[in-house]
C-alpha positions, 0 to 999 in steps of 0.5 A: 874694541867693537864700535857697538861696545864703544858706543856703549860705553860713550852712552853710560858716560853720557847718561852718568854725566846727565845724572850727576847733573840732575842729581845737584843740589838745588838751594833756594837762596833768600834775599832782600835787593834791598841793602846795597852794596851787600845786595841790591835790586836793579829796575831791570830786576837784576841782583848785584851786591857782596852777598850775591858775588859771595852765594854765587862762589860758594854755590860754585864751590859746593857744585850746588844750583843755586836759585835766588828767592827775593824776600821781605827782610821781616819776612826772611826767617818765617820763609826759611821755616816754612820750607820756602827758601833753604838759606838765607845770605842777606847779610844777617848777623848770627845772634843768640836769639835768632839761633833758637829759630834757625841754624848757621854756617860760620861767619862770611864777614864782620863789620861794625855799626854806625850813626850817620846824621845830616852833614849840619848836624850840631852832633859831635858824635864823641859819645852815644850818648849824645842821642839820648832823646832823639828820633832814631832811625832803623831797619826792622828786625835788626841788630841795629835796631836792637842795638839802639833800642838797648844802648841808647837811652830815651829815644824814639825809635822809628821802624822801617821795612828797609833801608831806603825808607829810613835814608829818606826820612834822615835827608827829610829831617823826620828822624835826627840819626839813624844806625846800620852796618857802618859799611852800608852807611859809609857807602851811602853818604859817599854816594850822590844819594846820600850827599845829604848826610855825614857818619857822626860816629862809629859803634862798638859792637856788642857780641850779645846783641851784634853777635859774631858776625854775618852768617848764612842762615838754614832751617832749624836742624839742617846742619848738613848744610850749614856745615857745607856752607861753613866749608865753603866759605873756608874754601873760597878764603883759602883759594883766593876767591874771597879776596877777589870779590872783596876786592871789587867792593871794598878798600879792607878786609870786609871779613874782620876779626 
């Protein structure tokens, strides 16, 4: 072969290996840093958590460039419909209600709610309806709140941007409980900064309220992506690499029944 055509022949690959890079998808990922150890945000601005481990394998998987976009969390589904962000991997549950105003791919976990209280709490966490008439703290825009605001009868339920801010009024005493995911509560009080606190009990679910689980979330109509994103997740769990990143953060199946 001639060293012109050879030459020739080293250009085109190049130029097709330049153009099936460019031609990635890029996806903008949603996030809030702000719900650990799902995902959280360091002083130095860097991003850690299940959920970016998760988006991090599964961007890998689909070959996709993946861009982490820090959101609000009230604020996460009206991006993902304004054209700001493409998906949202932020621990969000898959709901009937959210379902009207954007799309999911499959679950990529499932875990249960919980109450955490001060560890001298007169609670005894037997029933939920031990917290009839007490003030409960939450997350806004959440199952959780929705949970307690449905299931727990004369409460007064207190709002907050994010679960920082609820974890400070429970140590301060201004609210007597709060509800979140069970594994965001455990990990908390197991921690130094939660040594205030204990989890009174663990809730049963409810599929119309909690939904099925957790699932990435897509703009209204963008089933391409969903179903991209529900292969990759199937993917990862049948390679191994699933287990691997669960590994690092829990002790269980984190993705549940």
């Amino acid at each position: 072969m001639k060293l012109t055509k050879k030459i020739a022949i080293a250009a085109a690959a190049a130029l097709m290996a330049c153009s099936a890079a460019s031609a990635a998808e890029k996806i903008r990922v949603g996030i809030d840093g702000a719900y650990p150890p799902f995902n959280q945000l360091s002083a130095a601005g860097e991003l850690s958590g299940f959920d970016v481990d998760i988006t991090n394998a599964l961007c890998a998987e689909m070959k996709a460039d993946c861009e982490f976009v820090i959101q609000d969390w009230d604020g996460m589904i009206p991006a993902l419909i304004a054209g700001k962000i493409d998906a949202v991997v932020a621990s969000m549950s898959i709901t009937e209600d959210r379902l009207k105003k954007v799309d999911f791919s499959k679950k990529y976990y499932n875990t249960p709610p919980a109450v955490a209280v001060l560890k001298d709490s007169d609670l005894k966490g037997t029933d939920i309806s031990e917290l009839a008439g007490l003030t409960i703290g939450a997350q806004v825009s959440t199952t959780h709140a929705n949970y307690a605001e449905q299931k727990i009868p004369d409460i007064d339920l207190k709002l907050y941007p994010t679960a920082d801010e609820y974890k400070l009024d429970l140590e301060s005493g201004r609210v007597d409980a709060v509800i979140d995911d069970g594994v965001v509560l455990s990990e908390w009080v197991k921690s130094e900064a939660g040594a205030c606190c204990k989890i009174l009990m663990q809730l049963t679910p409810d599929p119309k309220i909690n939904g099925e689980g957790a699932g990435i979330a897509v703009k209204k109509g963008n089933t391409e992506l969903a179903d991209k994103l529900s292969a990759a997740i199937a993917a990862i769990r049948a390679n191994g690499k699933y287990q691997e990143i669960n590994a690092k953060y829990f002790d269980f199946d984190v993705y549940g029944d």
